[in-house]
Biopython code that builds the backbone (N, CA, C, O; Angstrom):
import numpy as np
from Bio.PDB.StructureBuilder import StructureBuilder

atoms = [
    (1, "UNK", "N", (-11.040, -9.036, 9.762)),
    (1, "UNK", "CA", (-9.831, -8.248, 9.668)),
    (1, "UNK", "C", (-9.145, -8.239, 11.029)),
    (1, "UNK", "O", (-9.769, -8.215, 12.090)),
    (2, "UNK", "N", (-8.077, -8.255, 10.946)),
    (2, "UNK", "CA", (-6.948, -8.117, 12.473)),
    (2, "UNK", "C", (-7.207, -7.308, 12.569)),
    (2, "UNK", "O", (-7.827, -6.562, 11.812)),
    (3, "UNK", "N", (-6.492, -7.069, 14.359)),
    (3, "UNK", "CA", (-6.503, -5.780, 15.018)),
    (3, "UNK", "C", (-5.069, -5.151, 14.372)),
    (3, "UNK", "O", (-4.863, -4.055, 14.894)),
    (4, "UNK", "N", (-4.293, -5.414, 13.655)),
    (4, "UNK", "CA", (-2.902, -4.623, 13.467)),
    (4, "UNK", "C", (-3.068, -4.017, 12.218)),
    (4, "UNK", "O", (-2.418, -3.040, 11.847)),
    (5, "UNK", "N", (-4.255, -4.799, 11.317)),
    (5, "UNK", "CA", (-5.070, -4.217, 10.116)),
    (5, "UNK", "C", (-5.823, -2.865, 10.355)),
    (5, "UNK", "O", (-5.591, -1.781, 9.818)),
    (6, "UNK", "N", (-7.140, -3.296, 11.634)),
    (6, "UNK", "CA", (-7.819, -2.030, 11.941)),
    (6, "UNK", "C", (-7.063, -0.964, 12.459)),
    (6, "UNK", "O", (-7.096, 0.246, 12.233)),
    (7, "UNK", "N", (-6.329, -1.706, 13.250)),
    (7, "UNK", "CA", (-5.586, -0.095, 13.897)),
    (7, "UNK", "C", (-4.781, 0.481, 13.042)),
    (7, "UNK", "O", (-4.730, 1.684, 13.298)),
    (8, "UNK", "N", (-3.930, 0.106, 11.876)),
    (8, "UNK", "CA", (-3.432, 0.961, 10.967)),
    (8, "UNK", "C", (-4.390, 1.582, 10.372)),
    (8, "UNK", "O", (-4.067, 2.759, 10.208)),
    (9, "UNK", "N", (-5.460, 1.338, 9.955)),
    (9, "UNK", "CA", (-6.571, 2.071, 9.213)),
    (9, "UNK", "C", (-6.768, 3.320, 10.456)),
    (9, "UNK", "O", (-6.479, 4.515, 10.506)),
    (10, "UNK", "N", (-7.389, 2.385, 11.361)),
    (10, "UNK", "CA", (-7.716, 3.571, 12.293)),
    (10, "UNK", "C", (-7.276, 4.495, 12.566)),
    (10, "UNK", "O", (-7.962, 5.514, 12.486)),
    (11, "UNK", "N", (-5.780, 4.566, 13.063)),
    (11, "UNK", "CA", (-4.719, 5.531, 13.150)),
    (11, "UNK", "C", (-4.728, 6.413, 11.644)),
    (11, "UNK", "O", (-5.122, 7.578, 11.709)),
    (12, "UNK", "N", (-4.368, 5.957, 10.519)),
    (12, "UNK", "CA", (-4.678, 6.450, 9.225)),
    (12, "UNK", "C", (-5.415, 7.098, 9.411)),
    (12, "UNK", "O", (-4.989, 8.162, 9.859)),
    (13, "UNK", "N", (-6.625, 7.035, 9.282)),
    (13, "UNK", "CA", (-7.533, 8.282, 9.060)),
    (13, "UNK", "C", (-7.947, 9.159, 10.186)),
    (13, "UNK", "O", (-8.688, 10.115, 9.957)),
    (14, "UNK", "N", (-7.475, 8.873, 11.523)),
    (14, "UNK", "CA", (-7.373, 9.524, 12.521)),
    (14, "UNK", "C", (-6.566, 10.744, 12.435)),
    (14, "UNK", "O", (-6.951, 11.823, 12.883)),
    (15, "UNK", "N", (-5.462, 10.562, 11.863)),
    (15, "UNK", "CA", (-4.005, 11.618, 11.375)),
    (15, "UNK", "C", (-4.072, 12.117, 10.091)),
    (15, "UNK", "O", (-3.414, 13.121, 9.816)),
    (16, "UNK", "N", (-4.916, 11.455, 9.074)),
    (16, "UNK", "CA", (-4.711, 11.842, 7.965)),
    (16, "UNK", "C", (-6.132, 13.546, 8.347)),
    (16, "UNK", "O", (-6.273, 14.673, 7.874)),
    (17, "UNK", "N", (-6.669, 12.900, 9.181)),
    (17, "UNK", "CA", (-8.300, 13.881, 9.352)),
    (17, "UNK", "C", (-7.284, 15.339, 10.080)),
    (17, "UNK", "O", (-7.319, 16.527, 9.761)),
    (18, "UNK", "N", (-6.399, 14.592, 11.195)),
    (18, "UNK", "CA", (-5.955, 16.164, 11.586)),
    (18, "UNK", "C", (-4.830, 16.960, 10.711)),
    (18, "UNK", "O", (-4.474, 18.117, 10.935)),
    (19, "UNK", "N", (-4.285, 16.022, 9.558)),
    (19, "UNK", "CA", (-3.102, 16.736, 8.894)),
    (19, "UNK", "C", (-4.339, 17.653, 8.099)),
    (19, "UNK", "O", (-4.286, 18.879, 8.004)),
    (20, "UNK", "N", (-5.073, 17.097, 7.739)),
    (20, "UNK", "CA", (-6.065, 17.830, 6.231)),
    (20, "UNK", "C", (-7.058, 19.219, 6.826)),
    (20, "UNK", "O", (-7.573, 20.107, 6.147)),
    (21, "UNK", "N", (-7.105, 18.981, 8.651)),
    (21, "UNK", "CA", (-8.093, 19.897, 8.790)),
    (21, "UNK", "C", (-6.826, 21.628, 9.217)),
    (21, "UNK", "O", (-7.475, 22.660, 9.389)),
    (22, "UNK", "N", (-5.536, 21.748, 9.316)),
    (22, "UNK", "CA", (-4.587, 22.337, 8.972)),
    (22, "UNK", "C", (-5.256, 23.085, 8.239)),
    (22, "UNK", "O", (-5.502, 24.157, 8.792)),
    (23, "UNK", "N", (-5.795, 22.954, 6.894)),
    (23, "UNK", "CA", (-6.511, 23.712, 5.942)),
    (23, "UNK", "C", (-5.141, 24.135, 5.123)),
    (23, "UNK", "O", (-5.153, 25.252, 4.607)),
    (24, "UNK", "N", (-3.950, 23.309, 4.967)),
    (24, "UNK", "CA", (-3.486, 24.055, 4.798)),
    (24, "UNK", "C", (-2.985, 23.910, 3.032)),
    (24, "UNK", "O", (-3.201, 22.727, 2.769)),
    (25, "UNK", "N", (-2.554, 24.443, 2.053)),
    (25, "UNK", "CA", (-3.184, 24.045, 0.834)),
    (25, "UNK", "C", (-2.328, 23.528, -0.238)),
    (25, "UNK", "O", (-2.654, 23.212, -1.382)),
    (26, "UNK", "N", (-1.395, 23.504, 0.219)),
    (26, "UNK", "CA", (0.049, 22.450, -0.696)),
    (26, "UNK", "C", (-0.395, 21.305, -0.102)),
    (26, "UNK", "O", (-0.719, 20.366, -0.830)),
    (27, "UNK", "N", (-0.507, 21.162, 1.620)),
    (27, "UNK", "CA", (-1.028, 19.462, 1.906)),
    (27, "UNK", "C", (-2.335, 18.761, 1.336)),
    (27, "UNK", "O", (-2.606, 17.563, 1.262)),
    (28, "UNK", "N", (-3.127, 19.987, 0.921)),
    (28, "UNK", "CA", (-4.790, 19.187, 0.474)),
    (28, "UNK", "C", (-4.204, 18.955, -0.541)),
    (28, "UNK", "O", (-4.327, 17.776, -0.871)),
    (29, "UNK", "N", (-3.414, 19.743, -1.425)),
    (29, "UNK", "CA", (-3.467, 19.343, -2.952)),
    (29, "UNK", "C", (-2.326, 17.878, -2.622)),
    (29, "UNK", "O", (-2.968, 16.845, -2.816)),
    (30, "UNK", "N", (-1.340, 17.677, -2.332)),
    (30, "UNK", "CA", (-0.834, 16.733, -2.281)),
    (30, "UNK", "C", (-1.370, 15.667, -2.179)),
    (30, "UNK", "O", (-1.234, 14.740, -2.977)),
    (31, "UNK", "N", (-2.160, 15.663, -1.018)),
    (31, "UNK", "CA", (-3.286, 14.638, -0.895)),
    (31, "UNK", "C", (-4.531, 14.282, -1.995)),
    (31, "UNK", "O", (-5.176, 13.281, -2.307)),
    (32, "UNK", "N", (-4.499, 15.087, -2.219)),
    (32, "UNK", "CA", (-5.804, 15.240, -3.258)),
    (32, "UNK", "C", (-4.959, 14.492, -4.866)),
    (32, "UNK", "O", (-5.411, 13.602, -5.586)),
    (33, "UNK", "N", (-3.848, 15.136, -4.988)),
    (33, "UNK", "CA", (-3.166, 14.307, -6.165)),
    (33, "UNK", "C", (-2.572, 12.605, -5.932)),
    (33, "UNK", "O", (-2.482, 11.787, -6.847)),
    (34, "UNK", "N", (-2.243, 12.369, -4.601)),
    (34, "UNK", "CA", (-2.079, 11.028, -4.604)),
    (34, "UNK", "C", (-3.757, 10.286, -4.286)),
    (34, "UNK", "O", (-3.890, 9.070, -4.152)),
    (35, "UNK", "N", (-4.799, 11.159, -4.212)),
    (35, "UNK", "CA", (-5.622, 9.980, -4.180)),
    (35, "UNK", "C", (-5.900, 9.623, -6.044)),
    (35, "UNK", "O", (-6.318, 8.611, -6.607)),
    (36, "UNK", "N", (-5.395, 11.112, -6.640)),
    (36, "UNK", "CA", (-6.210, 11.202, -7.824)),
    (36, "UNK", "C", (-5.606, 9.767, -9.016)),
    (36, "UNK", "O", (-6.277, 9.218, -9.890)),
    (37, "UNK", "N", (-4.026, 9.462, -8.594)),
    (37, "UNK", "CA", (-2.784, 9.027, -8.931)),
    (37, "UNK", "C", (-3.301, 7.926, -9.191)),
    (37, "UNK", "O", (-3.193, 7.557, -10.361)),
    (38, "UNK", "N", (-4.046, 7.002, -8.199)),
    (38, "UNK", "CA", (-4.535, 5.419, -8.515)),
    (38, "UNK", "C", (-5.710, 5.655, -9.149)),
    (38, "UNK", "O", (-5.986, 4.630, -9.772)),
    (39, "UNK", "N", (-6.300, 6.242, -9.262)),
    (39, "UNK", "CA", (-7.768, 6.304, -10.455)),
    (39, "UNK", "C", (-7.615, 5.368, -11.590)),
    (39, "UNK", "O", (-6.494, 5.243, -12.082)),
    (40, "UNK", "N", (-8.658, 4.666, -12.083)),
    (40, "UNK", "CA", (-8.294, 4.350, -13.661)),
    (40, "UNK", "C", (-7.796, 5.160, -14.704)),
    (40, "UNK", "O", (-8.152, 6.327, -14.869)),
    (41, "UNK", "N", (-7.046, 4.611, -15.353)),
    (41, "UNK", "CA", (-6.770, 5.795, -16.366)),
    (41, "UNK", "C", (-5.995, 4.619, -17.565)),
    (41, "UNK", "O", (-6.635, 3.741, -18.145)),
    (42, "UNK", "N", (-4.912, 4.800, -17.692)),
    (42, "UNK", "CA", (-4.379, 3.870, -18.929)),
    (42, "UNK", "C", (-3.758, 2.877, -18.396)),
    (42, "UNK", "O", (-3.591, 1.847, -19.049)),
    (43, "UNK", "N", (-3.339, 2.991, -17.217)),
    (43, "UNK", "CA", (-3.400, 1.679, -16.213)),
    (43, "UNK", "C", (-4.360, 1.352, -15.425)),
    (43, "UNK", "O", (-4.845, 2.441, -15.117)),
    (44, "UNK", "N", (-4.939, 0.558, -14.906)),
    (44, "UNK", "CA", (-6.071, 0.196, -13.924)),
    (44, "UNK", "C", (-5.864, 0.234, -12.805)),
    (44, "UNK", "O", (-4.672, 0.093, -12.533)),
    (45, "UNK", "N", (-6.752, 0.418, -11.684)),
    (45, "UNK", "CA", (-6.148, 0.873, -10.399)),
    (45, "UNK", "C", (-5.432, -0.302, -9.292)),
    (45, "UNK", "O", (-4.827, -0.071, -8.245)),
    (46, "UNK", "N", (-5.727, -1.559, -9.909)),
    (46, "UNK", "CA", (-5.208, -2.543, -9.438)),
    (46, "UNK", "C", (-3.800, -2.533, -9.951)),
    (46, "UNK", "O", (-3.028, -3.087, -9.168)),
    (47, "UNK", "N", (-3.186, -2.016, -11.149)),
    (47, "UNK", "CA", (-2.099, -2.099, -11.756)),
    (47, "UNK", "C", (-0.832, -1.071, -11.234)),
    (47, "UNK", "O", (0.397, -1.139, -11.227)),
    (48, "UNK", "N", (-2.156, 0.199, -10.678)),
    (48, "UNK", "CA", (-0.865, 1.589, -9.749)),
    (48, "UNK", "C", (-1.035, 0.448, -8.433)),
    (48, "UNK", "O", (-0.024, -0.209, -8.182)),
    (49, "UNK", "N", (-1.930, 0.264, -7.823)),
    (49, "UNK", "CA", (-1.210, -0.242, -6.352)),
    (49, "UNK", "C", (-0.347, -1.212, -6.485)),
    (49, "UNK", "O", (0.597, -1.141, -5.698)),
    (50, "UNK", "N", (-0.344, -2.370, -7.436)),
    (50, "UNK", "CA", (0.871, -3.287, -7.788)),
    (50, "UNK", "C", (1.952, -2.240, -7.128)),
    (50, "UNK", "O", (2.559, -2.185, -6.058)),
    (51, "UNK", "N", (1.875, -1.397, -8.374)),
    (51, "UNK", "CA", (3.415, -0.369, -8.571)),
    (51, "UNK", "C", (3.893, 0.287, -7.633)),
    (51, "UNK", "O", (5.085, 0.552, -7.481)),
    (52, "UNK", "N", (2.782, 0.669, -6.770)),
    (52, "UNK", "CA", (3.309, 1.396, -5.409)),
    (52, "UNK", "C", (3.353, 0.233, -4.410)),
    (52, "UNK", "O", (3.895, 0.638, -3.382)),
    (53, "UNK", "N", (3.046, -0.863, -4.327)),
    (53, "UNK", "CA", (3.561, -1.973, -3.896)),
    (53, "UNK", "C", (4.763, -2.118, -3.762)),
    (53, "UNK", "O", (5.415, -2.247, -2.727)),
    (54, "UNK", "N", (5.081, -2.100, -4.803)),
    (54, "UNK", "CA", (6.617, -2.719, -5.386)),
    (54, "UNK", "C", (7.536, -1.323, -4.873)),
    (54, "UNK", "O", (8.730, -1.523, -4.651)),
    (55, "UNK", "N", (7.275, -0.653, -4.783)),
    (55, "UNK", "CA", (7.638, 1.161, -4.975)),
    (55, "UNK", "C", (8.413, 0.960, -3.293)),
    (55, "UNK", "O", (9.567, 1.040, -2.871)),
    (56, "UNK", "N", (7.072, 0.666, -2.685)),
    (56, "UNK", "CA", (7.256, 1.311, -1.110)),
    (56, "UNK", "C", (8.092, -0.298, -0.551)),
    (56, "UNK", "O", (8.822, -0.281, 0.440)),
    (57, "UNK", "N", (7.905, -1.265, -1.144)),
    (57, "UNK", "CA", (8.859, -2.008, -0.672)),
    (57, "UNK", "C", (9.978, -2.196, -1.329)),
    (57, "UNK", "O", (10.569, -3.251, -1.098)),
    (58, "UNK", "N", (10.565, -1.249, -2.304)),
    (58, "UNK", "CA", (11.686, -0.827, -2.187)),
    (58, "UNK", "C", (12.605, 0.226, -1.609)),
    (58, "UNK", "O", (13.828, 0.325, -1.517)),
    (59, "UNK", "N", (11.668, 0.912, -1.283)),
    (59, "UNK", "CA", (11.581, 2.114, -0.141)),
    (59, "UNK", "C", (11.775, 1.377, 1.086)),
    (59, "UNK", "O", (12.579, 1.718, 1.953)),
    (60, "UNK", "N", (11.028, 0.363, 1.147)),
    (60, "UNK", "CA", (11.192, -0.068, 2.608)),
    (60, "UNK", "C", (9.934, 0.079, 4.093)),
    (60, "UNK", "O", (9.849, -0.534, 5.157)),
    (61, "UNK", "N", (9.034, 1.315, 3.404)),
    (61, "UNK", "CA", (8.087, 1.776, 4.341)),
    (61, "UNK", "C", (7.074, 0.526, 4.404)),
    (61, "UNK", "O", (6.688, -0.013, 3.367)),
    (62, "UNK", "N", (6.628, 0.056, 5.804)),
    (62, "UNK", "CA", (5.702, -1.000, 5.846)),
    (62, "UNK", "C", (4.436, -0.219, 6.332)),
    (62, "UNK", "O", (3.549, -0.932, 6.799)),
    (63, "UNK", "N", (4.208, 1.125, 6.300)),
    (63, "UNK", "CA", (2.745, 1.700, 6.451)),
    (63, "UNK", "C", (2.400, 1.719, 4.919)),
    (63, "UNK", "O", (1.341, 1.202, 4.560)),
    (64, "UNK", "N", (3.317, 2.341, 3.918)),
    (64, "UNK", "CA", (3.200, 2.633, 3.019)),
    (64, "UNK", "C", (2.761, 1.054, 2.102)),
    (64, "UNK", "O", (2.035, 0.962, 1.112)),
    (65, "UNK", "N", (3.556, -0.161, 2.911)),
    (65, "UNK", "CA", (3.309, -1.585, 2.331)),
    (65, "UNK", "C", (2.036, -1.601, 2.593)),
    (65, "UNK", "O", (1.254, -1.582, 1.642)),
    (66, "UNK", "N", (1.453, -1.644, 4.169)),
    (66, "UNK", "CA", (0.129, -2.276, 4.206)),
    (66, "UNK", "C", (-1.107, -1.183, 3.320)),
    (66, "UNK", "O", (-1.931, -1.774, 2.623)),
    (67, "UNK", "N", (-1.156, -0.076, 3.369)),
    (67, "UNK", "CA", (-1.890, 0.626, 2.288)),
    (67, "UNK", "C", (-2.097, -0.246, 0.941)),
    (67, "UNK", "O", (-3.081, -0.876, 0.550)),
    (68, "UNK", "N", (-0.619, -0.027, 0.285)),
    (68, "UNK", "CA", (-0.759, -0.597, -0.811)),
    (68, "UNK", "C", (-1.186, -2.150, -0.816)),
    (68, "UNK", "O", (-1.556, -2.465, -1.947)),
    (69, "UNK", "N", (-1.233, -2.958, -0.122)),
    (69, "UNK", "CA", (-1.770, -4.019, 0.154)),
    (69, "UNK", "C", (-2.850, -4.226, 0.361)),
    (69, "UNK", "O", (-3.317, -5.169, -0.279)),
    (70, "UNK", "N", (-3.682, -3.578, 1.211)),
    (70, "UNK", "CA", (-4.835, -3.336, 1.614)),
    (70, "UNK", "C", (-6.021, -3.103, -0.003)),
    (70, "UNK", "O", (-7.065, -3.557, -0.471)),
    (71, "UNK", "N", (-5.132, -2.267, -0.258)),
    (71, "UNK", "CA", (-6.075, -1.474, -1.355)),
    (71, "UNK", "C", (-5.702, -2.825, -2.549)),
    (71, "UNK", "O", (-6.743, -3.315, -2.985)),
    (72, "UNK", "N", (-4.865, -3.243, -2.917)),
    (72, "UNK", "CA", (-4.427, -4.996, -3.758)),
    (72, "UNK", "C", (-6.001, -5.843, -3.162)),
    (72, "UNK", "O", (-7.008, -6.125, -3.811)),
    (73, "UNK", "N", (-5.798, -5.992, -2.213)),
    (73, "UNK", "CA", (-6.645, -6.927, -1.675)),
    (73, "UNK", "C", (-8.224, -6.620, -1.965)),
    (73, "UNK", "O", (-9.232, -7.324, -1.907)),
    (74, "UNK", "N", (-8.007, -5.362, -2.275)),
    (74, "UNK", "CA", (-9.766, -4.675, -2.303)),
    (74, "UNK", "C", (-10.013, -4.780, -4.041)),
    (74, "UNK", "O", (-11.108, -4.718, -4.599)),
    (75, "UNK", "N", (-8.739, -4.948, -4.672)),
    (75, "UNK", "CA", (-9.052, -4.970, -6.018)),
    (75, "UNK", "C", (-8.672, -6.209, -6.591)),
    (75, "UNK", "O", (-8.219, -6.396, -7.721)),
    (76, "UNK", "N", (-8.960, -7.241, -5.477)),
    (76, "UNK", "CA", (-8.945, -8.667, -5.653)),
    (76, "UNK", "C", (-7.830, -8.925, -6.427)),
    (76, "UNK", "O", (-7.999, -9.428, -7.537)),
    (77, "UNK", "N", (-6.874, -8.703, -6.087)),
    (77, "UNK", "CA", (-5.360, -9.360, -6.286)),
    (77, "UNK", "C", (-5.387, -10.776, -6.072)),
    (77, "UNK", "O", (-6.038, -11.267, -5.150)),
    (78, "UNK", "N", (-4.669, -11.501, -6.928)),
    (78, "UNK", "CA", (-4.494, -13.195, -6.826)),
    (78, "UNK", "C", (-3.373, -13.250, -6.115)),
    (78, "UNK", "O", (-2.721, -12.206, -6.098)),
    (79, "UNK", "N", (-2.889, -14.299, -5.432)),
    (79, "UNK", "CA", (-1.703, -14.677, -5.056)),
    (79, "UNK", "C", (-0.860, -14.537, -6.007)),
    (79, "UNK", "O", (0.071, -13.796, -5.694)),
    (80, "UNK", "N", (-0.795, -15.118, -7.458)),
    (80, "UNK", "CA", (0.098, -15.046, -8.235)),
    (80, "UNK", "C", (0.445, -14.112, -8.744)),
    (80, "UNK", "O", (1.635, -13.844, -8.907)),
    (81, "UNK", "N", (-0.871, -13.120, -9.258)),
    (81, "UNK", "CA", (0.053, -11.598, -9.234)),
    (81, "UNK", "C", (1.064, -11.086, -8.094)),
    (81, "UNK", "O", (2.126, -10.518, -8.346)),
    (82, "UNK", "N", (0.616, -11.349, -6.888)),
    (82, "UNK", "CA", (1.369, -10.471, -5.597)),
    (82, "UNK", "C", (3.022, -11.060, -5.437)),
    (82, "UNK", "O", (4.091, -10.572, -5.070)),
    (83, "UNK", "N", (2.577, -12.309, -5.907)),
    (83, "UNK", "CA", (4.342, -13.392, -6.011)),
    (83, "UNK", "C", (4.926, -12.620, -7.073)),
    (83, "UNK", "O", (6.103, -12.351, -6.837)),
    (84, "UNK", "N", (4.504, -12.185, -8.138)),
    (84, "UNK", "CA", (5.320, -11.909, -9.294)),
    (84, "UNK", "C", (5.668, -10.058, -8.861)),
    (84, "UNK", "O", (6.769, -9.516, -8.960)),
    (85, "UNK", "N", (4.480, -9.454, -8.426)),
    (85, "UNK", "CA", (4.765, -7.958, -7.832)),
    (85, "UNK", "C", (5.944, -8.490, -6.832)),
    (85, "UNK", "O", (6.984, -7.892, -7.109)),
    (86, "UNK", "N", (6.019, -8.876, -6.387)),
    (86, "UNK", "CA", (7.280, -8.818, -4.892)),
    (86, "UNK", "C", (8.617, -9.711, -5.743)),
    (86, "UNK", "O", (9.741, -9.795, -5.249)),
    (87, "UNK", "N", (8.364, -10.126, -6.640)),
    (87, "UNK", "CA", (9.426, -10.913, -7.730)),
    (87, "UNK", "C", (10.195, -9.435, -7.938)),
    (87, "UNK", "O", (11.153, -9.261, -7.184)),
    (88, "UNK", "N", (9.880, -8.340, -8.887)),
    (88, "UNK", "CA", (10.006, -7.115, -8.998)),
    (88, "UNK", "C", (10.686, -6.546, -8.285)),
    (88, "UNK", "O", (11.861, -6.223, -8.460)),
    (89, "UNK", "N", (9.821, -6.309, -7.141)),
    (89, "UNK", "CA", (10.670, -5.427, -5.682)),
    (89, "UNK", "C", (11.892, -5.896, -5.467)),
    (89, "UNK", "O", (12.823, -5.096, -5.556)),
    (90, "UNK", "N", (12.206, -7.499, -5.090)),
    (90, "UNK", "CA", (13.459, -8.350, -4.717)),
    (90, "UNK", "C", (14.350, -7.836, -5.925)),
    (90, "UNK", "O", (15.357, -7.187, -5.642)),
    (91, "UNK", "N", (14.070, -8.064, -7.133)),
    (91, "UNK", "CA", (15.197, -8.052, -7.911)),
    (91, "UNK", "C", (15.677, -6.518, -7.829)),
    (91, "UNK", "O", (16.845, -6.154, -7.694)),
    (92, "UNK", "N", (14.368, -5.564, -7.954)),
    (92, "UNK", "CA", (15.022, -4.094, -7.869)),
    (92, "UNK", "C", (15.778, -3.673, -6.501)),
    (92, "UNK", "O", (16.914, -3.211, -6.598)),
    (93, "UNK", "N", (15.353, -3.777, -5.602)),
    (93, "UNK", "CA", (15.422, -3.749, -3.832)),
    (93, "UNK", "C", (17.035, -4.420, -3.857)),
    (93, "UNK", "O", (18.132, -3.868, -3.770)),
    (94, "UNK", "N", (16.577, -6.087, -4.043)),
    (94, "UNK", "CA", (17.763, -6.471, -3.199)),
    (94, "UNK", "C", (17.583, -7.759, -2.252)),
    (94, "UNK", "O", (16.781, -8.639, -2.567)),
    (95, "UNK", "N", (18.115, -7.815, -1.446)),
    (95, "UNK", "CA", (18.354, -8.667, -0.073)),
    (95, "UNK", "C", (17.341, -8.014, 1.290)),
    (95, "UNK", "O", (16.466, -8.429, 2.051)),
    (96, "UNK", "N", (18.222, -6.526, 0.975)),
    (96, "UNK", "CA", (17.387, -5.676, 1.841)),
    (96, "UNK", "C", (16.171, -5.282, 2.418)),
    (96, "UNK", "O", (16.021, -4.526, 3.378)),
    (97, "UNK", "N", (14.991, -6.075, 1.504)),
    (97, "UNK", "CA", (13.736, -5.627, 0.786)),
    (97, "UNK", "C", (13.181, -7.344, 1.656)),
    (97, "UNK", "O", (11.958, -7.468, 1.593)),
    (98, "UNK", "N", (13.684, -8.186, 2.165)),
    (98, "UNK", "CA", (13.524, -9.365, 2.497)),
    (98, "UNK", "C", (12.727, -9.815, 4.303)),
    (98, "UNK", "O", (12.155, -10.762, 4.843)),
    (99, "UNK", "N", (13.235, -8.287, 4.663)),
    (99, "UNK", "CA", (12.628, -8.237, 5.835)),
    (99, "UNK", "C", (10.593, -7.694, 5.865)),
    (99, "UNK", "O", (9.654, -7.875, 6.640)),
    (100, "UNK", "N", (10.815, -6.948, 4.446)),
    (100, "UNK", "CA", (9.543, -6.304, 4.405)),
    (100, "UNK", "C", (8.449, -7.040, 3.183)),
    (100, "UNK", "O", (7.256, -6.872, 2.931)),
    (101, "UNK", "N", (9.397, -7.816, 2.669)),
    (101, "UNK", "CA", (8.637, -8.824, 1.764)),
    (101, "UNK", "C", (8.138, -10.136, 3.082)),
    (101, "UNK", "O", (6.981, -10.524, 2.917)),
    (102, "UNK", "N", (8.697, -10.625, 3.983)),
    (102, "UNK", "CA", (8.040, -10.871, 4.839)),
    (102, "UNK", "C", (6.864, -10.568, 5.776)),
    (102, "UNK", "O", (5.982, -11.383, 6.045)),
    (103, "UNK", "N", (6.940, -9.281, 6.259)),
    (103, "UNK", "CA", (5.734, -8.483, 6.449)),
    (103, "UNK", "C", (4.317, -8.726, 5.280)),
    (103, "UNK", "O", (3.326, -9.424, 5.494)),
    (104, "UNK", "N", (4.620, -7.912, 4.041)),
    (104, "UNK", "CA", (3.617, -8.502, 2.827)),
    (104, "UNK", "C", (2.980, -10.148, 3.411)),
    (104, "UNK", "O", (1.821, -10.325, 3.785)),
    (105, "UNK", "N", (3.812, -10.971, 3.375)),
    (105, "UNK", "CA", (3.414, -12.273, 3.246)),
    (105, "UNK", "C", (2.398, -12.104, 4.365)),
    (105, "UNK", "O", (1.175, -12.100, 4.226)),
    (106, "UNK", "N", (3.355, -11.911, 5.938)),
    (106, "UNK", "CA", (2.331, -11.649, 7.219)),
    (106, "UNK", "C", (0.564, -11.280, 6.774)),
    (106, "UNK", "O", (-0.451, -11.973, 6.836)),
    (107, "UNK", "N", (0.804, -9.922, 6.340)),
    (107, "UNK", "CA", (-0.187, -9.256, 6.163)),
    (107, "UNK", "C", (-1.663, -9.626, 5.047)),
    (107, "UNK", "O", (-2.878, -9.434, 4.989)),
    (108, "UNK", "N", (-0.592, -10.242, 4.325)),
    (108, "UNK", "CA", (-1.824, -10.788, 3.001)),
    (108, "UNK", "C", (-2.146, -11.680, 3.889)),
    (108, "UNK", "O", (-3.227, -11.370, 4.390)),
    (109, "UNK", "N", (-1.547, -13.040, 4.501)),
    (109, "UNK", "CA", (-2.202, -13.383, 5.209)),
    (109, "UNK", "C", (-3.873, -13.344, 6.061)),
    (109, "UNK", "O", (-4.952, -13.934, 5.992)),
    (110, "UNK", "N", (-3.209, -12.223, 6.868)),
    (110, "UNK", "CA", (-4.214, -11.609, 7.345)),
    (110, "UNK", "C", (-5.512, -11.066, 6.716)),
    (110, "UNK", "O", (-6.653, -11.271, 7.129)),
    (111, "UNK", "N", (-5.069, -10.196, 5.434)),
    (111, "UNK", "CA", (-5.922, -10.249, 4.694)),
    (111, "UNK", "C", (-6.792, -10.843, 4.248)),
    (111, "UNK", "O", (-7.906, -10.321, 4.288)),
    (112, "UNK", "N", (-6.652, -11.997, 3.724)),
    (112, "UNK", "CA", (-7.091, -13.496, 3.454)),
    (112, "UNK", "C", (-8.176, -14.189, 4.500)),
    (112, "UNK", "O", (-9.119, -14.960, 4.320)),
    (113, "UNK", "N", (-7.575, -13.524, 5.744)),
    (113, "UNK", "CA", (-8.337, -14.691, 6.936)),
    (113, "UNK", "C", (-9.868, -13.566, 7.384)),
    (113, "UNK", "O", (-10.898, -13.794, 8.018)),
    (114, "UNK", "N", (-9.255, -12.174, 6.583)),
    (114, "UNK", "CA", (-10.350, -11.584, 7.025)),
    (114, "UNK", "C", (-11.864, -11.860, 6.454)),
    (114, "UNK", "O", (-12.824, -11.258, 6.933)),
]
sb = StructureBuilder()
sb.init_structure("model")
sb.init_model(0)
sb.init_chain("A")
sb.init_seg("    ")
for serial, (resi, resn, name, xyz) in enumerate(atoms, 1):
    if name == "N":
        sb.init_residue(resn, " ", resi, " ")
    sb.init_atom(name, np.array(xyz, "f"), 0.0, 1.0, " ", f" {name:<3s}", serial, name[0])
structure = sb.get_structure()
C-alpha cells in the first residue's frame, strides 16, 4: 500500500477517534448509522460502496473517493465494474467530475500495486 493510501487511513482514524471520543451523541449515532448503511442487506456491500463511489464523485470529495475505493478494493471490485461505476458518475456529474475520476484511476492504481 502507498504512503498517500496509509496516511489517509491514518489520519482517518486518528480524527475519526477524536471526533467520537467528544462523547457526543448525534455524532456517535451518525457515525454509527453510516457504518450501519453499507452492511448487507438487499443490496450487498460491494453494491453501497459502488453507490457511494459514484455519490462522492459526484460530489466531488476525493477523501470521501478514496474511502469508497478503498473499501471497492476490499470487496474485490473488478476493473470492469469500477469502469462502468465511474461510467455513471460522468454521465450524472458531468465534465466536472473528470478531474476526480482521474484521481480514482491514480488511486486504484495504487491499490492494485499494493
Amino acid at each position: 500500500m502507498t504512503k498517500d493510501i496509509k496516511n489517509f487511513k491514518k489520519f482517518r482514524e486518528k480524527m475519526n477517534k477524536i471526533i467520537l471520543d467528544t462523547d457526543d451523541k448525534n455524532i456517535k449515532r451518525f457515525f454509527a448509522l453510516d457504518n450501519r448503511i453499507y452492511e448487507n442487506g438487499a443490496l450487498d456491500k460491494k453494491t453501497k460502496e459502488l453507490i457511494g463511489l459514484v455519490a462522492s464523485t459526484v460530489l466531488r470529495c476525493n477523501d470521501c473517493i478514496l474511502y469508497h475505493l478503498d473499501q471497492c478494493y476490499q470487496e474485490k471490485l473488478t476493473d470492469e465494474e469500477l469502469y462502468e461505476a465511474i461510467n455513471v458518475a460522468l454521465i450524472v456529474g458531468g465534465s466536472i467530475t473528470i478531474p476526480h475520476i482521474r484521481y480514482i484511476f491514480e488511486m486504484w492504481e495504487q491499490f492494485k500495486k499494493s
